[in-house]
RODREN-447260 format. One record per atom (N, C-alpha, C, CB): residue number from 1; residue in three letters; atom name; x, y, z. Coordinates in steps of 0.1 Angstrom, whole numbers, plus 5000, padded with zeros to 4 digits. Glycine has a CB too. Layout:
% RODREN-447260
<r><seq>NUM</seq><type>Ala</type><atom>CA</atom><u>X</u><v>Y</v><w>Z</w></r>
...
//
This chain:
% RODREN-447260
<r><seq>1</seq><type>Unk</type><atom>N</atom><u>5115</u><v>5002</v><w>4825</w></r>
<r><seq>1</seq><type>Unk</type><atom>CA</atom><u>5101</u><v>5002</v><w>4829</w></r>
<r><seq>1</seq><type>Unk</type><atom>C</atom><u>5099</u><v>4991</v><w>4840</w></r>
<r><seq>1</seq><type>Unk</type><atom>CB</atom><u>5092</u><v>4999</v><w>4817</w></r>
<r><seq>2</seq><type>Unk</type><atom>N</atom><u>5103</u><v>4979</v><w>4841</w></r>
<r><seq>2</seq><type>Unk</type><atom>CA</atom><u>5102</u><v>4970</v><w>4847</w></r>
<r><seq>2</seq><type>Unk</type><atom>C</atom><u>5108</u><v>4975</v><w>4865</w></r>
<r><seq>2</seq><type>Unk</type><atom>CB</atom><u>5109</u><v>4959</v><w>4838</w></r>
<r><seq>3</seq><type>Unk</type><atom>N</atom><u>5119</u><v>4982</v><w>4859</w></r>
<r><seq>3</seq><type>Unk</type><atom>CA</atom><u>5122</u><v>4984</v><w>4878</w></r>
<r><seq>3</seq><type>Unk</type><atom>C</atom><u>5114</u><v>4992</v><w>4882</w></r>
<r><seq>3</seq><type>Unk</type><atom>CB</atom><u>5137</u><v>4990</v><w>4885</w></r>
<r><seq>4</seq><type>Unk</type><atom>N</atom><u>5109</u><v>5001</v><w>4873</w></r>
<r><seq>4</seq><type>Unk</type><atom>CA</atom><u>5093</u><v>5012</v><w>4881</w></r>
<r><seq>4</seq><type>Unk</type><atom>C</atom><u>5085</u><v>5002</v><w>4890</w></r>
<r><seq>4</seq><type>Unk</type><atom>CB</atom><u>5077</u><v>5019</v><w>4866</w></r>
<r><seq>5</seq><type>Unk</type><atom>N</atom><u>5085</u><v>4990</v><w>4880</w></r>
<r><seq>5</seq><type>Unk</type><atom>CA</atom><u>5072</u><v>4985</v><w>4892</w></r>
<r><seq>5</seq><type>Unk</type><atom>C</atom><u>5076</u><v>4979</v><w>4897</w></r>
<r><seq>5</seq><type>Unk</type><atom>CB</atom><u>5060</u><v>4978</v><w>4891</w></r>
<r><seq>6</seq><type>Unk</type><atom>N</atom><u>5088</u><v>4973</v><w>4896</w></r>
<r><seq>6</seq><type>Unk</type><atom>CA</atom><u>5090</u><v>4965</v><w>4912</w></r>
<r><seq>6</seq><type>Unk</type><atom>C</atom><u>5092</u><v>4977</v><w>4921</w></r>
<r><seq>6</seq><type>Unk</type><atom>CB</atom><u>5107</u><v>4953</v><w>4913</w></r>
<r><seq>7</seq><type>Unk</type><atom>N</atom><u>5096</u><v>4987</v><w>4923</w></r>
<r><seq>7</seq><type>Unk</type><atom>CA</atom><u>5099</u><v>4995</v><w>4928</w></r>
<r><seq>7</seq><type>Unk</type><atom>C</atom><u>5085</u><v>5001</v><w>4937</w></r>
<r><seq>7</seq><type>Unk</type><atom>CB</atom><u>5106</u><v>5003</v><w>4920</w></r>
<r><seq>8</seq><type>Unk</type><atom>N</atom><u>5072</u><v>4999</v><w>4931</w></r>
<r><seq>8</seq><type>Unk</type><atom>CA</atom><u>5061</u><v>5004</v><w>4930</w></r>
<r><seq>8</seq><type>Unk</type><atom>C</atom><u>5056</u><v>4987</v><w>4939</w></r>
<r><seq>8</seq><type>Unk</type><atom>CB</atom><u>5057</u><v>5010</v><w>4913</w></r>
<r><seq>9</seq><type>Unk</type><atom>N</atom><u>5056</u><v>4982</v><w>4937</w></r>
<r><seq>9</seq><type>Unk</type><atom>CA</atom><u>5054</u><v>4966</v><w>4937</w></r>
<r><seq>9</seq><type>Unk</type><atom>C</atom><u>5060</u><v>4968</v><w>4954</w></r>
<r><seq>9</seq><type>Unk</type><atom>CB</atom><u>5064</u><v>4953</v><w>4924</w></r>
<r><seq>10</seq><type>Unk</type><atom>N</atom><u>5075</u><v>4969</v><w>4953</w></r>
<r><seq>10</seq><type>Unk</type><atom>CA</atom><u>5084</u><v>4961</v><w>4967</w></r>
<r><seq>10</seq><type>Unk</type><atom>C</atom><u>5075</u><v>4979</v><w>4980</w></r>
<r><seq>10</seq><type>Unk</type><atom>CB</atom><u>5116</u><v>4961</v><w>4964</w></r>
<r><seq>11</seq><type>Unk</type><atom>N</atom><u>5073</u><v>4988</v><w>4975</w></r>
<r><seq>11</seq><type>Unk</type><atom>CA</atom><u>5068</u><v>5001</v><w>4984</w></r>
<r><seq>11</seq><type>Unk</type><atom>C</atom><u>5054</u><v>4996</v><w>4987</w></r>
<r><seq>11</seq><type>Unk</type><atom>CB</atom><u>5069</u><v>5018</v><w>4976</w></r>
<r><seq>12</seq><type>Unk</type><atom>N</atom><u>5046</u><v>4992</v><w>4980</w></r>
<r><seq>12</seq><type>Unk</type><atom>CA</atom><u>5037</u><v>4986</v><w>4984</w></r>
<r><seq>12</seq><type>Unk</type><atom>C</atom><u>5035</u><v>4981</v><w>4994</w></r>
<r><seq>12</seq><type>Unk</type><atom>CB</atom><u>5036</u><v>4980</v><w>4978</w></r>
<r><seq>13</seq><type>Unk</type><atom>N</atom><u>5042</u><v>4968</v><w>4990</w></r>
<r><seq>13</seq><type>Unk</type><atom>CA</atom><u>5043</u><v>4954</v><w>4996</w></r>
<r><seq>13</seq><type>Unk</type><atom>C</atom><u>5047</u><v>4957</v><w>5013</w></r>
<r><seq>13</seq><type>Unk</type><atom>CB</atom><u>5056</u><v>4944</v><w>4988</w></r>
<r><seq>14</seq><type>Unk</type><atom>N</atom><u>5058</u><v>4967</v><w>5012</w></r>
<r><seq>14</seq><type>Unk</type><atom>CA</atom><u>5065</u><v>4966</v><w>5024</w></r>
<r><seq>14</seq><type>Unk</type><atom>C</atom><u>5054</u><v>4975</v><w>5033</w></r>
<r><seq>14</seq><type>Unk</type><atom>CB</atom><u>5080</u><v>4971</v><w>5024</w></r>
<r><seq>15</seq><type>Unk</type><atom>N</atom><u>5047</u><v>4986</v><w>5025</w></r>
<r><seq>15</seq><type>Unk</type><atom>CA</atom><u>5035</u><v>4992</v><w>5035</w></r>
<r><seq>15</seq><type>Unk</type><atom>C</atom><u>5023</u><v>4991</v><w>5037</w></r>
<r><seq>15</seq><type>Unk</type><atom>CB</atom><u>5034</u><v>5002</v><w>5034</w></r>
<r><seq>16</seq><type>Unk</type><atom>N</atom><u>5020</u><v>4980</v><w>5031</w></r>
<r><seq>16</seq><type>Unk</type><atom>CA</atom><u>5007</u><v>4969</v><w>5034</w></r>
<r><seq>16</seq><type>Unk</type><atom>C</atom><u>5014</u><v>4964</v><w>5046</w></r>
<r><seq>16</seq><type>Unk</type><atom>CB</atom><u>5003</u><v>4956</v><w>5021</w></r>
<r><seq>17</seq><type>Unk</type><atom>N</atom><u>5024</u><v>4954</v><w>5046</w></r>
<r><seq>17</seq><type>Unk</type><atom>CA</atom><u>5031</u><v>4948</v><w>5057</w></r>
<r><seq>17</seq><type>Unk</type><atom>C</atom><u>5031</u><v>4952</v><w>5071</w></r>
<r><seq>17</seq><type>Unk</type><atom>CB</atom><u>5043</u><v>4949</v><w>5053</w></r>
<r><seq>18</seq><type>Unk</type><atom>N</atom><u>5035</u><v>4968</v><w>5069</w></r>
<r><seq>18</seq><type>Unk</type><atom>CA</atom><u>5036</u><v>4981</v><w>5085</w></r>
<r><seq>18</seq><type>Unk</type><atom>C</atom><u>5021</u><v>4982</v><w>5089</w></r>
<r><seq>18</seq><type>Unk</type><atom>CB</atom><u>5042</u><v>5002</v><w>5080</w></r>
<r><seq>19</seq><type>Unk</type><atom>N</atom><u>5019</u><v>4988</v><w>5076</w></r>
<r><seq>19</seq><type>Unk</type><atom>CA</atom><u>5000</u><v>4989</v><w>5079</w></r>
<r><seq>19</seq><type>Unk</type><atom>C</atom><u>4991</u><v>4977</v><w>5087</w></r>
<r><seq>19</seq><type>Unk</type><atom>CB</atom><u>4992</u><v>4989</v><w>5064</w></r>
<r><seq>20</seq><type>Unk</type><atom>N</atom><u>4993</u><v>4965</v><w>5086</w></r>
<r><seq>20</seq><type>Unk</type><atom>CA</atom><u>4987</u><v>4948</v><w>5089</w></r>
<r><seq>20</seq><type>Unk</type><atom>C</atom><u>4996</u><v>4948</v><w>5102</w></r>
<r><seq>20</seq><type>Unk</type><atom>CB</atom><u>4990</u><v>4932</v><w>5074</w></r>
<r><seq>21</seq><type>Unk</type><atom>N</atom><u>5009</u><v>4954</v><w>5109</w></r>
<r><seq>21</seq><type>Unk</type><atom>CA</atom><u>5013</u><v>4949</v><w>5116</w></r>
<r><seq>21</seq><type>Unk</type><atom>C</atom><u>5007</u><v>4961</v><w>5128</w></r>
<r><seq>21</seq><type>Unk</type><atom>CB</atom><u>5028</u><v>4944</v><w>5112</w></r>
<r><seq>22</seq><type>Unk</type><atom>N</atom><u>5008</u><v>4969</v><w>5124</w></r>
<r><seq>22</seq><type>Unk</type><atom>CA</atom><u>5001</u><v>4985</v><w>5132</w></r>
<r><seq>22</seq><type>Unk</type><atom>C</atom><u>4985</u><v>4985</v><w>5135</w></r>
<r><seq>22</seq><type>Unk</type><atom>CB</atom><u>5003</u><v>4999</v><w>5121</w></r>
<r><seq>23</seq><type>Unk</type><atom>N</atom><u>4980</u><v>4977</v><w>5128</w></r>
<r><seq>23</seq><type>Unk</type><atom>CA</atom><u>4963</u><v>4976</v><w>5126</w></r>
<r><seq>23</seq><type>Unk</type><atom>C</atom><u>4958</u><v>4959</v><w>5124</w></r>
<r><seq>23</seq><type>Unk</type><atom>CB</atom><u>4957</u><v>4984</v><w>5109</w></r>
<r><seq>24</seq><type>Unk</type><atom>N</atom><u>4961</u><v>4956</v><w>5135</w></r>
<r><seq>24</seq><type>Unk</type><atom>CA</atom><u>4957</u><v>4939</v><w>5131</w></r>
<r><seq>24</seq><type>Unk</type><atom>C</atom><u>4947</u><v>4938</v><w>5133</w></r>
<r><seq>24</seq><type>Unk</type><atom>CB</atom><u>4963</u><v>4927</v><w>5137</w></r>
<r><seq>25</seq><type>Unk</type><atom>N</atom><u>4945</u><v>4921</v><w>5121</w></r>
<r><seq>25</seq><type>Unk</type><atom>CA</atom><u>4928</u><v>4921</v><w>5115</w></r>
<r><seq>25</seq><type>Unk</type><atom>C</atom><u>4926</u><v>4908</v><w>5123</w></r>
<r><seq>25</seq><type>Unk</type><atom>CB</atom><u>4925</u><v>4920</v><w>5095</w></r>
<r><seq>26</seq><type>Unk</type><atom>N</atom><u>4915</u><v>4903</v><w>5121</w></r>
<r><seq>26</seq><type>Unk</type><atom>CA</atom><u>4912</u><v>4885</v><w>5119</w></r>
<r><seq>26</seq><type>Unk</type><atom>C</atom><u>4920</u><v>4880</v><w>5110</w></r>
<r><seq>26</seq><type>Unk</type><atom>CB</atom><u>4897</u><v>4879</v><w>5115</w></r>
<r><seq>27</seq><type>Unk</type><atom>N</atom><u>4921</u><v>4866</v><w>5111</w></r>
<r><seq>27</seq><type>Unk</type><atom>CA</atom><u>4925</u><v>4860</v><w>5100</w></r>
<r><seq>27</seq><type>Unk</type><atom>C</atom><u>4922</u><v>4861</v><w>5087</w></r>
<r><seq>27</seq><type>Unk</type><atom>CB</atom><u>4922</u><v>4850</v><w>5101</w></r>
<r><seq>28</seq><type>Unk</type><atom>N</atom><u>4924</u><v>4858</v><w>5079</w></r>
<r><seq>28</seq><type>Unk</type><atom>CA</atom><u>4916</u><v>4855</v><w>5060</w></r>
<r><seq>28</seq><type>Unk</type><atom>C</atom><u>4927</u><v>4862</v><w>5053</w></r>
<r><seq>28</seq><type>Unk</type><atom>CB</atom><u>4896</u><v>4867</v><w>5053</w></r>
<r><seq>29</seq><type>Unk</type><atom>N</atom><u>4926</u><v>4861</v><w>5039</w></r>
<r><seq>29</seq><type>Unk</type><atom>CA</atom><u>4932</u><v>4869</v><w>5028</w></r>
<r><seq>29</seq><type>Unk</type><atom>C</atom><u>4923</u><v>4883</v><w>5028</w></r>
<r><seq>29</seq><type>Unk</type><atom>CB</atom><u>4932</u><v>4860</v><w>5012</w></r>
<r><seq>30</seq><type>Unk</type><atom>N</atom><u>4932</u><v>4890</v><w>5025</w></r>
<r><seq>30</seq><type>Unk</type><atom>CA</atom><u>4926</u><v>4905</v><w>5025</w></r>
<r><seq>30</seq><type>Unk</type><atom>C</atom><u>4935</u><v>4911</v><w>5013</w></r>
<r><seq>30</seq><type>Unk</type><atom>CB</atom><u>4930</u><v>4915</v><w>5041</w></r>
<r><seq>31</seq><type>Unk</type><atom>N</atom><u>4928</u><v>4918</v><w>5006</w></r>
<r><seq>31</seq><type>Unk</type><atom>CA</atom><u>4939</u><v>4924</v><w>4990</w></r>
<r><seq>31</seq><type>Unk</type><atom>C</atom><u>4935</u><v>4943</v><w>4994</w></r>
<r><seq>31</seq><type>Unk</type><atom>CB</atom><u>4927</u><v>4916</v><w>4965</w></r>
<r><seq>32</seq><type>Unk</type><atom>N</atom><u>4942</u><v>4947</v><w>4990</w></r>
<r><seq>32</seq><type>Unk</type><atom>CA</atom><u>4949</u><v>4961</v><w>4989</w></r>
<r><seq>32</seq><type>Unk</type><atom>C</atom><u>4936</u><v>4966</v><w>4984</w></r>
<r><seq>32</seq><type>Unk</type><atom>CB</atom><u>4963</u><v>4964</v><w>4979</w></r>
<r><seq>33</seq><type>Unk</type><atom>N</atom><u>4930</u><v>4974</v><w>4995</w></r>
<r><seq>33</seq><type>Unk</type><atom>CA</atom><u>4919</u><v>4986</v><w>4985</w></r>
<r><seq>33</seq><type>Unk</type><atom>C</atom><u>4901</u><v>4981</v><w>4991</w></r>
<r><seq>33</seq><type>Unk</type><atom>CB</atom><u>4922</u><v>4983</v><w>4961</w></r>
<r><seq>34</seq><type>Unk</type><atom>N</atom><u>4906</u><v>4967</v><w>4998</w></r>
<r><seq>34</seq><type>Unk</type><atom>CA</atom><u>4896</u><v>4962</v><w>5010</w></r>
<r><seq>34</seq><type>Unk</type><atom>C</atom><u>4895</u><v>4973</v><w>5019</w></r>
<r><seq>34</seq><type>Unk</type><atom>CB</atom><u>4900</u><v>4949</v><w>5019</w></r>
<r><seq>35</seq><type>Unk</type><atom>N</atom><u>4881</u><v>4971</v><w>5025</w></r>
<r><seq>35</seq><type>Unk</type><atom>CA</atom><u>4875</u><v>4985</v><w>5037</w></r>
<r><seq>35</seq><type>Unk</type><atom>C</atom><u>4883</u><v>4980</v><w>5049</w></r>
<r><seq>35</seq><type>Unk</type><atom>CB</atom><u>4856</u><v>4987</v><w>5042</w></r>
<r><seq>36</seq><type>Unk</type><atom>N</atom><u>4888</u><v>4969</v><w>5053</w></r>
<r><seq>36</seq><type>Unk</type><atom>CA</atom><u>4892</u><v>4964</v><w>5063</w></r>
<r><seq>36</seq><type>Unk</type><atom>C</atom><u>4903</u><v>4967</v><w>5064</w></r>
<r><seq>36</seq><type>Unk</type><atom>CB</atom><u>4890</u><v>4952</v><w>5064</w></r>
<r><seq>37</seq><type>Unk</type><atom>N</atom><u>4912</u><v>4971</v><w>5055</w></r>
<r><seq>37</seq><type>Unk</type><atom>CA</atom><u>4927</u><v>4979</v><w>5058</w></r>
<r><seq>37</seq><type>Unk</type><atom>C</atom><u>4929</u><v>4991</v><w>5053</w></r>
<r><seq>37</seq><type>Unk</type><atom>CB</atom><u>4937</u><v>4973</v><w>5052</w></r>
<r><seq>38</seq><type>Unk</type><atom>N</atom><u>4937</u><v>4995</v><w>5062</w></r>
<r><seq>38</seq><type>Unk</type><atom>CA</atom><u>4939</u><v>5016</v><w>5062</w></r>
<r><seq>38</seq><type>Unk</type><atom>C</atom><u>4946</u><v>5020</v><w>5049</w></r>
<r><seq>38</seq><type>Unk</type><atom>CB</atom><u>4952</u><v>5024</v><w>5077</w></r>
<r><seq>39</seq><type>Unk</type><atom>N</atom><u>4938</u><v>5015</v><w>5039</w></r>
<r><seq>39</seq><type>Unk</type><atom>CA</atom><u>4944</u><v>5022</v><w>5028</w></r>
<r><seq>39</seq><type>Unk</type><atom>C</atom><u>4948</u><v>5035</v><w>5025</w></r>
<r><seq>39</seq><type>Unk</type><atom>CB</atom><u>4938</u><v>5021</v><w>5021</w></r>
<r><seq>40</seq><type>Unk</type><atom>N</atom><u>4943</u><v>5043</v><w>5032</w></r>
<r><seq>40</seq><type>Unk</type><atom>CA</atom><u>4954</u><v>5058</v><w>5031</w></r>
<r><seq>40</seq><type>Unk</type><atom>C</atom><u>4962</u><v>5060</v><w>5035</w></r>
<r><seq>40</seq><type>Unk</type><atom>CB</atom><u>4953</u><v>5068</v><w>5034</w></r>
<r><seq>41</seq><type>Unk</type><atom>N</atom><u>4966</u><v>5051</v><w>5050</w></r>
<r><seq>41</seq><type>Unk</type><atom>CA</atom><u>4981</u><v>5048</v><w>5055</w></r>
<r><seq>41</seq><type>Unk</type><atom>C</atom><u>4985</u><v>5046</v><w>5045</w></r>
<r><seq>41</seq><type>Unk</type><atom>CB</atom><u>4985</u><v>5036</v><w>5063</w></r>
<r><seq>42</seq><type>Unk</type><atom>N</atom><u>4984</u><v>5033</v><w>5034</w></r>
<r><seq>42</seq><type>Unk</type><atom>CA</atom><u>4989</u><v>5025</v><w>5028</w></r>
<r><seq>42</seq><type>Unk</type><atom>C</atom><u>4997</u><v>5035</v><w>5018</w></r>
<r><seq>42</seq><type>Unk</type><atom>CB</atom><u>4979</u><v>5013</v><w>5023</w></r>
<r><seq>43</seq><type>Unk</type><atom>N</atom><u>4986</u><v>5046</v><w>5010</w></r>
<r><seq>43</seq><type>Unk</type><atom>CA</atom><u>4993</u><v>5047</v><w>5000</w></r>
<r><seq>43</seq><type>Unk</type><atom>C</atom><u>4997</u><v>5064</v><w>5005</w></r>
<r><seq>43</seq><type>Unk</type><atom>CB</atom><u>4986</u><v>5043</v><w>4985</w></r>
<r><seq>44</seq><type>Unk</type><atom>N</atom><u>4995</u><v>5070</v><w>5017</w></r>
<r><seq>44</seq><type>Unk</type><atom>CA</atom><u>5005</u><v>5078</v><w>5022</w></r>
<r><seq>44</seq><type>Unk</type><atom>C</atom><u>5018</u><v>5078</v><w>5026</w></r>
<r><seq>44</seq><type>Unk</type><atom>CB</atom><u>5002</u><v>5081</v><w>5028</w></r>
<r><seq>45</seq><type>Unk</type><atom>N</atom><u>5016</u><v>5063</v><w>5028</w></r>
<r><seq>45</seq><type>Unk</type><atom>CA</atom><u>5030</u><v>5064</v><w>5032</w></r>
<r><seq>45</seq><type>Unk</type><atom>C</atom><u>5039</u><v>5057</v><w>5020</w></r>
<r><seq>45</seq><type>Unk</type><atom>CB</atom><u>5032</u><v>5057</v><w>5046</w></r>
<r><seq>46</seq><type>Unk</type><atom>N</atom><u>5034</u><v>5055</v><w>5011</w></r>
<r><seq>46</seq><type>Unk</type><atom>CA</atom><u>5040</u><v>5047</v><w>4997</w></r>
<r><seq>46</seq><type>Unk</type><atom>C</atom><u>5040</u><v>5063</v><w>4988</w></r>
<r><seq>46</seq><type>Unk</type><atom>CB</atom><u>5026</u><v>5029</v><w>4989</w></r>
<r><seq>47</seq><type>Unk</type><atom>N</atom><u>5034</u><v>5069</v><w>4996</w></r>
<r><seq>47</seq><type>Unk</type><atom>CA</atom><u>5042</u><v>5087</v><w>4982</w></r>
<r><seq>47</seq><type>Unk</type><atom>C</atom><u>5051</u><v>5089</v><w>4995</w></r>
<r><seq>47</seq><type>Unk</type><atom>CB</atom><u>5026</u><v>5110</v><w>4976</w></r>
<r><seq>48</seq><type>Unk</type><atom>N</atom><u>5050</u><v>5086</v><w>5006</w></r>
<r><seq>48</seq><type>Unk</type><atom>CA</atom><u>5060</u><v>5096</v><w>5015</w></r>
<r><seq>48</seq><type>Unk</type><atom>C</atom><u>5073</u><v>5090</v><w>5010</w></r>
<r><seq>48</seq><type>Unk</type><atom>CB</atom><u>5059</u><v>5096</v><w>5033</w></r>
<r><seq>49</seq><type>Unk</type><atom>N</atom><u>5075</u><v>5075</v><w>5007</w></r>
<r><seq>49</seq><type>Unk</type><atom>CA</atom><u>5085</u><v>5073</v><w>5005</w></r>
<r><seq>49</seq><type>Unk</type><atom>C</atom><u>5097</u><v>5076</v><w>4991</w></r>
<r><seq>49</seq><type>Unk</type><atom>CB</atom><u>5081</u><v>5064</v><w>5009</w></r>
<r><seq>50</seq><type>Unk</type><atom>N</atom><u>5087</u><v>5083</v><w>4981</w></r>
<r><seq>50</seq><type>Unk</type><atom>CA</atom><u>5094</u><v>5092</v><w>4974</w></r>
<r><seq>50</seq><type>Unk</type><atom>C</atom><u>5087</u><v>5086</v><w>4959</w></r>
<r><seq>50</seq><type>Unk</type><atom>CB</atom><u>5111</u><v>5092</v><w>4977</w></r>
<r><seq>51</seq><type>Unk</type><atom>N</atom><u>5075</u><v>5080</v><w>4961</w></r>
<r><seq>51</seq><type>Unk</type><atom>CA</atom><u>5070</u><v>5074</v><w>4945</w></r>
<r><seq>51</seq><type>Unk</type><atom>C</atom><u>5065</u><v>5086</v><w>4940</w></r>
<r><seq>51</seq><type>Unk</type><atom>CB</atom><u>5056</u><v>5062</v><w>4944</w></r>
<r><seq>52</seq><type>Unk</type><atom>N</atom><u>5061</u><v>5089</v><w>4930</w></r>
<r><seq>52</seq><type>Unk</type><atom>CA</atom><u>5054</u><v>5100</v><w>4927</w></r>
<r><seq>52</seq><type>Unk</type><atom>C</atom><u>5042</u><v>5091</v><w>4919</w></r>
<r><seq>52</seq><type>Unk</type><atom>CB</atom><u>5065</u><v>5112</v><w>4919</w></r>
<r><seq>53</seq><type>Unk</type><atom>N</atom><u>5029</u><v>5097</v><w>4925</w></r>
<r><seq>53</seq><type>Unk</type><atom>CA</atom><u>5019</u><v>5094</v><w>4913</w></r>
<r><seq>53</seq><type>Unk</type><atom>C</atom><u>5014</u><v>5106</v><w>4906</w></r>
<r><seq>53</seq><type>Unk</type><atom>CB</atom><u>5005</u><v>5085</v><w>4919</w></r>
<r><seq>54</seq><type>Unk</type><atom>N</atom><u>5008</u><v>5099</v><w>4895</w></r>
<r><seq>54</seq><type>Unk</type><atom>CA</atom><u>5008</u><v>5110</v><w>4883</w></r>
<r><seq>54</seq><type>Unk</type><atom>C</atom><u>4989</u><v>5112</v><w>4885</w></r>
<r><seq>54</seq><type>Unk</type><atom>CB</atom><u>5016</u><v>5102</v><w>4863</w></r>
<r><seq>55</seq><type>Unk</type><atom>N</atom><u>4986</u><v>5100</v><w>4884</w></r>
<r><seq>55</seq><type>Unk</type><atom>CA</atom><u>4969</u><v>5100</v><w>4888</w></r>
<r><seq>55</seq><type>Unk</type><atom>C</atom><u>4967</u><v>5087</v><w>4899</w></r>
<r><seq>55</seq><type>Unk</type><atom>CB</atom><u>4957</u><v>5097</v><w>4870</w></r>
<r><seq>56</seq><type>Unk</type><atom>N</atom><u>4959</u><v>5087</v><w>4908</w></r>
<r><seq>56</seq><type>Unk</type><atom>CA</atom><u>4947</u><v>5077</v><w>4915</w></r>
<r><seq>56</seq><type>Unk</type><atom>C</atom><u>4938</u><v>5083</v><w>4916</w></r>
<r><seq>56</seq><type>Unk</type><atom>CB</atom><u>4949</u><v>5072</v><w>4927</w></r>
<r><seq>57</seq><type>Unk</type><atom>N</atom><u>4929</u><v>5070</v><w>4915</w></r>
<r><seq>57</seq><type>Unk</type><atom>CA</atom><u>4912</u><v>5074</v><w>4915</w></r>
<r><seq>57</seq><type>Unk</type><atom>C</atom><u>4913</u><v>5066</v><w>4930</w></r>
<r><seq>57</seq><type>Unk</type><atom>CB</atom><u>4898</u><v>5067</v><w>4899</w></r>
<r><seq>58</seq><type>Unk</type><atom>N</atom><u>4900</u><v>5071</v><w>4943</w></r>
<r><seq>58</seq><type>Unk</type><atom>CA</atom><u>4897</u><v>5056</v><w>4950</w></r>
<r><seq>58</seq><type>Unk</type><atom>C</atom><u>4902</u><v>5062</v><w>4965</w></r>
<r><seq>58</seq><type>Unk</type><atom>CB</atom><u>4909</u><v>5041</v><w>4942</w></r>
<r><seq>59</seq><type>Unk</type><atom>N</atom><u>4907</u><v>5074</v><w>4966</w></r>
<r><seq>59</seq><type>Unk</type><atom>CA</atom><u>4911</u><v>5080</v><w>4979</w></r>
<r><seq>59</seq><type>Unk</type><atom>C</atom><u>4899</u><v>5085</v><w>4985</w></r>
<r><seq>59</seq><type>Unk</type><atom>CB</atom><u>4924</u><v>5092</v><w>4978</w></r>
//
């Protein structure tokens, strides 16, 4: 169970990363699911990379 989420965790991480470097902001802390970042990039491209989700609410 544990490598699900790092797995889930490191796909994330790395496409928040693309996304913030493709769409740059102002400064501050910004968290995942803020209006200020392209969250459908984020998590289109975190299924393209082969996660499968079973449910999300929030698209």
């Amino acid at each position: 169970m544990a490598d699900r989420l790092a797995t889930v965790g490191g796909a994330v991480a790395a496409h928040t990363a693309i996304a913030v470097l493709n769409h740059p902001m102002g400064p501050g802390v910004f968290n995942v699911g803020q209006p200020e970042l392209p969250n459908a990039d984020i998590l289109d491209a975190v299924v393209g990379s082969g996660i499968t989700l079973h449910q999300f609410v929030g698209k």
